[in-house]
C-alpha positions as a printed Julia matrix, in Angstrom:
332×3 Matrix{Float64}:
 -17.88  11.82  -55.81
 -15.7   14.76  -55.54
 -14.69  15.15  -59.62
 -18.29  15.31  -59.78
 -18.63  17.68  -56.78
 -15.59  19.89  -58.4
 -17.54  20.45  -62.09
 -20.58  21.14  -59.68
 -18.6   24.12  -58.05
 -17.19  25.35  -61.12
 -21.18  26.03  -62.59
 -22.32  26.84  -59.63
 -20.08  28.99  -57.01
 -19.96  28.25  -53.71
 -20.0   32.12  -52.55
 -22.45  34.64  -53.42
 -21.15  36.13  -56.96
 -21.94  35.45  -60.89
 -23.57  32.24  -61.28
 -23.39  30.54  -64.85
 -26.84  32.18  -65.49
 -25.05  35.75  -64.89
 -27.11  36.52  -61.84
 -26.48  36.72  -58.44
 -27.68  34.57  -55.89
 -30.94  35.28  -55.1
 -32.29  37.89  -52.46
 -35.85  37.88  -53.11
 -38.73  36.44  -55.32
 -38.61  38.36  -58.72
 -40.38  38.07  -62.17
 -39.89  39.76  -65.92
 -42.2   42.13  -66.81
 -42.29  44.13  -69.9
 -38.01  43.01  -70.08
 -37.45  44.4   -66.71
 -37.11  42.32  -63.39
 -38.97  43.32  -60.6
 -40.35  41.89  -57.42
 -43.12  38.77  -57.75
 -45.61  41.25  -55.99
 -46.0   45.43  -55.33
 -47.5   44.75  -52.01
 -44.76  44.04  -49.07
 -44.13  40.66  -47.4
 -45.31  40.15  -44.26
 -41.56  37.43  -43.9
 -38.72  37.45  -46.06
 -35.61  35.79  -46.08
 -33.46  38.28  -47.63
 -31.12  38.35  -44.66
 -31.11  34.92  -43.95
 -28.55  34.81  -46.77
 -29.88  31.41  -48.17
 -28.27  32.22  -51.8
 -30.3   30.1   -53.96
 -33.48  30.04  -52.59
 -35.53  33.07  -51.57
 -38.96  32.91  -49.71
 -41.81  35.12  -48.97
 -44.62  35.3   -47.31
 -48.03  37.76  -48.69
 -51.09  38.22  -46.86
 -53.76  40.54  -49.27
 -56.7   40.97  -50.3
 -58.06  39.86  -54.03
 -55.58  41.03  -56.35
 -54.98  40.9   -60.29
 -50.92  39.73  -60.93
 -50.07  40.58  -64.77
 -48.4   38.88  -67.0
 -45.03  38.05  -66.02
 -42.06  35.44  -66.42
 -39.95  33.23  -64.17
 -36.54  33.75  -64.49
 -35.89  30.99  -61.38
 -38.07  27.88  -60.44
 -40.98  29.2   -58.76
 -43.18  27.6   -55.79
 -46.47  28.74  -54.49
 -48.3   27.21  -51.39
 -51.28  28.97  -50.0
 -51.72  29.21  -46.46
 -54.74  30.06  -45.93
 -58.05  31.48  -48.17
 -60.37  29.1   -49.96
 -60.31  31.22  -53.28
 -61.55  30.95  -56.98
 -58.25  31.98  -59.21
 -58.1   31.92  -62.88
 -54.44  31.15  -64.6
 -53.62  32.19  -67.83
 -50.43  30.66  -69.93
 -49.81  29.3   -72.82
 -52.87  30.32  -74.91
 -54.84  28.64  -72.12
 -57.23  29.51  -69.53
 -57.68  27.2   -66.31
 -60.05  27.97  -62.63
 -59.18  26.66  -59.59
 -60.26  27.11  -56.23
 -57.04  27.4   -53.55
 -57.28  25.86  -49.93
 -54.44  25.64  -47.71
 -51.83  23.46  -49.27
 -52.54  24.92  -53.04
 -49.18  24.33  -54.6
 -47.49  26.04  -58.37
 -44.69  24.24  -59.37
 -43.73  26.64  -62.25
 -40.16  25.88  -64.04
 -38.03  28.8   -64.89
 -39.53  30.4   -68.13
 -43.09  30.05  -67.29
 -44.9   32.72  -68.47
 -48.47  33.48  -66.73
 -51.08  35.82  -65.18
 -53.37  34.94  -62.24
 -56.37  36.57  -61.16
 -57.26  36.05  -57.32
 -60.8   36.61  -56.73
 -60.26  36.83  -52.55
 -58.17  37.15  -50.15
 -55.48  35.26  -49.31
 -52.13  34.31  -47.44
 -49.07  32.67  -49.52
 -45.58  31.97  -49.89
 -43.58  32.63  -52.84
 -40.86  31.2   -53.39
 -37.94  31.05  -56.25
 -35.48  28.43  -56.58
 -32.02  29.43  -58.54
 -31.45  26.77  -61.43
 -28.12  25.77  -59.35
 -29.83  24.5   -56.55
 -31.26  21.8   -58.26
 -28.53  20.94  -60.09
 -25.5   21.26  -57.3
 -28.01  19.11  -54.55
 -26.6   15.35  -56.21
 -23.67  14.36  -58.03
 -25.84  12.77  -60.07
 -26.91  16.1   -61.5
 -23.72  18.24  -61.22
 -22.67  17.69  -64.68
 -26.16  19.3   -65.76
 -26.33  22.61  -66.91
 -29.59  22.76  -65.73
 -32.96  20.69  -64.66
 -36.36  20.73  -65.92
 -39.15  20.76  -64.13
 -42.49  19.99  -64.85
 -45.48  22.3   -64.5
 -47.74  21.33  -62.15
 -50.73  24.4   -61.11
 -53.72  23.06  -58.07
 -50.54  20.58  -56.99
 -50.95  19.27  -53.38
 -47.9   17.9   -52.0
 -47.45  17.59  -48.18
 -43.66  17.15  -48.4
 -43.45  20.36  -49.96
 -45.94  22.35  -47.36
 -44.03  21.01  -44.65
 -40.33  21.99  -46.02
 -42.01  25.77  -46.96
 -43.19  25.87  -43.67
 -40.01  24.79  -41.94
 -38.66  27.44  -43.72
 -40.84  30.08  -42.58
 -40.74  28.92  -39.16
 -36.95  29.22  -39.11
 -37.35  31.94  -39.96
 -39.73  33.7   -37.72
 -37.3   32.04  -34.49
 -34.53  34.01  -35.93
 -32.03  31.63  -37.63
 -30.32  30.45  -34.78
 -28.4   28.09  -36.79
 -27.16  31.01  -39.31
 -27.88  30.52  -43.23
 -26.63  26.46  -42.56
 -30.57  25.11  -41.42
 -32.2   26.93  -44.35
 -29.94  25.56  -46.43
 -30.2   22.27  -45.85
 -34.23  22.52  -45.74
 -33.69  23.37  -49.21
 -31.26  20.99  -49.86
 -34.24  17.91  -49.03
 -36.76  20.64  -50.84
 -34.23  20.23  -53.91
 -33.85  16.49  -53.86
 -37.11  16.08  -53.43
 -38.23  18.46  -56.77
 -35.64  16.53  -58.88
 -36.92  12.61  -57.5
 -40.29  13.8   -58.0
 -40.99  17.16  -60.74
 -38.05  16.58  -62.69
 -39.25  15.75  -66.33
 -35.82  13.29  -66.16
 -36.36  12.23  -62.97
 -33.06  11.07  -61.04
 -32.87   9.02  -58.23
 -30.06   9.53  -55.42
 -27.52   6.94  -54.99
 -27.43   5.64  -50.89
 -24.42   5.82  -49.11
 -23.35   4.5   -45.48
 -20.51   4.46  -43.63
 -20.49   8.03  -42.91
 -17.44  10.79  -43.62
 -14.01   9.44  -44.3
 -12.01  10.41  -40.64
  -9.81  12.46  -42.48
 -12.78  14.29  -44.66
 -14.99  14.59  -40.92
 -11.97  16.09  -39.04
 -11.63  18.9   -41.84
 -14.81  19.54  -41.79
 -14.96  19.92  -37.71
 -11.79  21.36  -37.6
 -13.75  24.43  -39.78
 -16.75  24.42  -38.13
 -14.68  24.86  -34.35
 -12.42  27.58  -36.05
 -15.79  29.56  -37.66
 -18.86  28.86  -34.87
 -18.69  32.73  -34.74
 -19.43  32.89  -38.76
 -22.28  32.52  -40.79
 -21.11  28.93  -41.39
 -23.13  27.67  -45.22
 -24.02  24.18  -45.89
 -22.32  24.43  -49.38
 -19.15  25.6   -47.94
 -19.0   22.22  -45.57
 -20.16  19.93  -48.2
 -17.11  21.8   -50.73
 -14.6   20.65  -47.52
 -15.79  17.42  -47.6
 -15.33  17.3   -51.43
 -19.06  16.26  -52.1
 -22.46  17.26  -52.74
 -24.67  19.05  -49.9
 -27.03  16.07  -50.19
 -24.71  13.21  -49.55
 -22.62  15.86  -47.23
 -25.55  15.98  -44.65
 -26.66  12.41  -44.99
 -22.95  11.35  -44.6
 -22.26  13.56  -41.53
 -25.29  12.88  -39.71
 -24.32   8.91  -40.02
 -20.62  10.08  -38.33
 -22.07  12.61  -36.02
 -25.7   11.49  -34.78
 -26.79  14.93  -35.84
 -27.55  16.89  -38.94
 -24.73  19.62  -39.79
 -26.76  22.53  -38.47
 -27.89  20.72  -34.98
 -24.16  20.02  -34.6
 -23.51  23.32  -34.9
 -26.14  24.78  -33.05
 -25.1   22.46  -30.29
 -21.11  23.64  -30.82
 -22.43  27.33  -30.21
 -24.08  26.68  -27.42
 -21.43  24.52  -25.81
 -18.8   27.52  -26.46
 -21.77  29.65  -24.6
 -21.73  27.97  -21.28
 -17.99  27.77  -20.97
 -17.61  31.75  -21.76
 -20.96  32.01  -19.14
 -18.98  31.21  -16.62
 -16.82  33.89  -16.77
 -18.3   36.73  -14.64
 -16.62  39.11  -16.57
 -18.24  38.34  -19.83
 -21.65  40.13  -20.56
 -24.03  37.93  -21.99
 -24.45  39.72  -25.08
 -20.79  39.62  -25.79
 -21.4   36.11  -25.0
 -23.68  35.21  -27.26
 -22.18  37.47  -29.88
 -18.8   35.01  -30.03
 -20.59  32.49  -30.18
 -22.27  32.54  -33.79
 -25.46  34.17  -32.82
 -26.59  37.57  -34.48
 -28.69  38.84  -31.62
 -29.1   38.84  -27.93
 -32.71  37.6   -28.98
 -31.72  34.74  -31.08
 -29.34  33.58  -28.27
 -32.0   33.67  -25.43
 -34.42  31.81  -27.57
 -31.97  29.01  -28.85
 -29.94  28.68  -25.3
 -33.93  28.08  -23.67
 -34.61  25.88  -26.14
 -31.82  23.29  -25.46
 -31.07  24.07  -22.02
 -34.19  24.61  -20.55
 -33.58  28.42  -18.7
 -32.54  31.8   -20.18
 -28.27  32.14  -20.83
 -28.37  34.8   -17.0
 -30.76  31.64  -15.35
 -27.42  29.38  -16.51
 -24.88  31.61  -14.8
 -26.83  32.16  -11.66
 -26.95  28.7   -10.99
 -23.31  28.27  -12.04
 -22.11  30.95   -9.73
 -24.51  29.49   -6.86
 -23.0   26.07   -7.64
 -19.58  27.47   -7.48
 -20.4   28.8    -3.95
 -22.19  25.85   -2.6
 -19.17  23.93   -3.36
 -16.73  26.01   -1.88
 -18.78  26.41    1.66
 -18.77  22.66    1.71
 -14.74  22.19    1.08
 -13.95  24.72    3.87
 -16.86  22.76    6.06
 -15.14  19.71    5.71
């Protein structure tokens, strides 16, 4: 797996630079107009992921009223998924003319290249969503000595594996991240997979592997994790330690873990939390801060979450502990 992984990495870098297709990583949803590139849509998202950092996927969410989208071409894989609006739409591409009426769950499945014009006759809500070409083909090591994967076009799709990944996405993002750039990632790692098993017009399926992690490939990879919980630790970066694809990676480390790589993180941040709680002399921002979260906010909300009270309600009840236990040594 890892000469495989290693021709993967060379197509398709690992940090956010010059891919093979001479553009960066992506930062937003963008189309070719008239030879220039410019964003999907003039009107602002109401959710974008542009500092989640996700690299090659970039998602955002519209909310509008009808609206006319010109001609225009894909330079990335594009997904659309309408949230909500049941809408007449006419599509125009390739010499061809198609209506459609959207409800919730409306899918495109455009492949880079795709060159269209939509007419939306109501309002609606939708994410948009573009996919860089390396994604797709760094996800297997099946695919990682492809320069690229086609995809098949697919307009009035409905495909609940899809909805729920998009969504997933969203929702990470609306809590904040807490996991860093790592759980987007690897929702679009099983969004990739899933696009090449199922869309691909060569469609591959993924070799199964158990066992989990070679020791000496796990403790590399936890040895990293422990020495960067303050970092904006990336899925690709683990799966490169381990010397393997981000698919196998995650399936592989769950199997040697019992969690996915970004619950085992999360959990590692939170662990390093409540040991630096319990020194009264460290604020809980600064706390929090050390620990791998980017806000006080974000910390709150994921140290509730799995503890079940806010980061201060944990060192309350530490210090009251603490006390307790001391009044009953000098009692007995």
């Amino acid at each position: 797996m890892a000469s495989k992984q290693q021709a993967s990495v060379s197509r398709c870098p690992t940090n956010v630079g010059q891919s093979r297709t001479g553009r960066i990583t992506l930062s937003g949803v963008e189309v070719i107009r008239g030879g220039q590139t410019e964003p999907f849509l003039d009107s602002r998202a109401v959710r974008s992921s542009a500092r989640a950092q996700w690299g090659r996927i970039a998602l955002q969410n519209y909310a509008g009223p009808a609206v006319f989208i010109p001609r225009h071409k894909h330079p990335d894989h594009f997904l659309h998924l309408v949230l909500s609006g049941a809408v007449k739409y006419e599509v125009r591409t390739k010499g061809q003319q198609f209506r459609f009426t959207s409800r919730p769950g409306t899918i495109f499945l455009l492949p880079r290249g795709t060159v269209d014009e939509v007419d939306w006759m109501g309002p609606t809500q939708r994410l948009a969503v573009a996919i860089h070409p390396c994604l797709l083909t760094g996800v297997l090591d099946e695919t990682a000595h492809q320069t690229d994967i086609e995809l098949t076009e697919r307009w009035d799709l409905l495909d609940r594996h899809i909805s729920v990944l998009l969504l997933e996405l969203t929702a990470d993002l609306d809590d904040g991240s807490p996991a860093g750039k790592l759980y987007g990632e690897s929702l679009a790692t099983s969004l990739a997979v899933h696009l090449v098993k199922r869309y691909a017009v060569k469609p591959v399926t993924p070799v199964g592997y158990k066992g989990g992690l070679p020791g000496n490939r796990l403790k590399r990879v936890l040895d990293y994790i422990a020495d960067n919980l303050d970092q904006n630790v990336s899925l690709s970066q683990l799966a490169a330690i381990a010397g393997m694809s981000p698919h196998y990676f995650s399936e592989l480390f769950k199997q040697s873990t019992g969690r996915t790589p970004h619950n085992y993180v999360l959990f590692q941040r939170i662990e390093r939390a409540k040991q630096q709680l319990r020194d009264p002399k460290r604020s809980v921002i600064d706390v929090g801060l050390d620990a791998g979260f980017q806000n006080p906010s974000h910390f709150a909300r994921a140290f509730r979450k799995i503890e079940g009270r806010s980061p201060s309600k944990f060192r309350a009840d530490y210090v009251l502990t603490r006390s307790d236990f001391r009044r009953d040594s000098m009692g007995q």
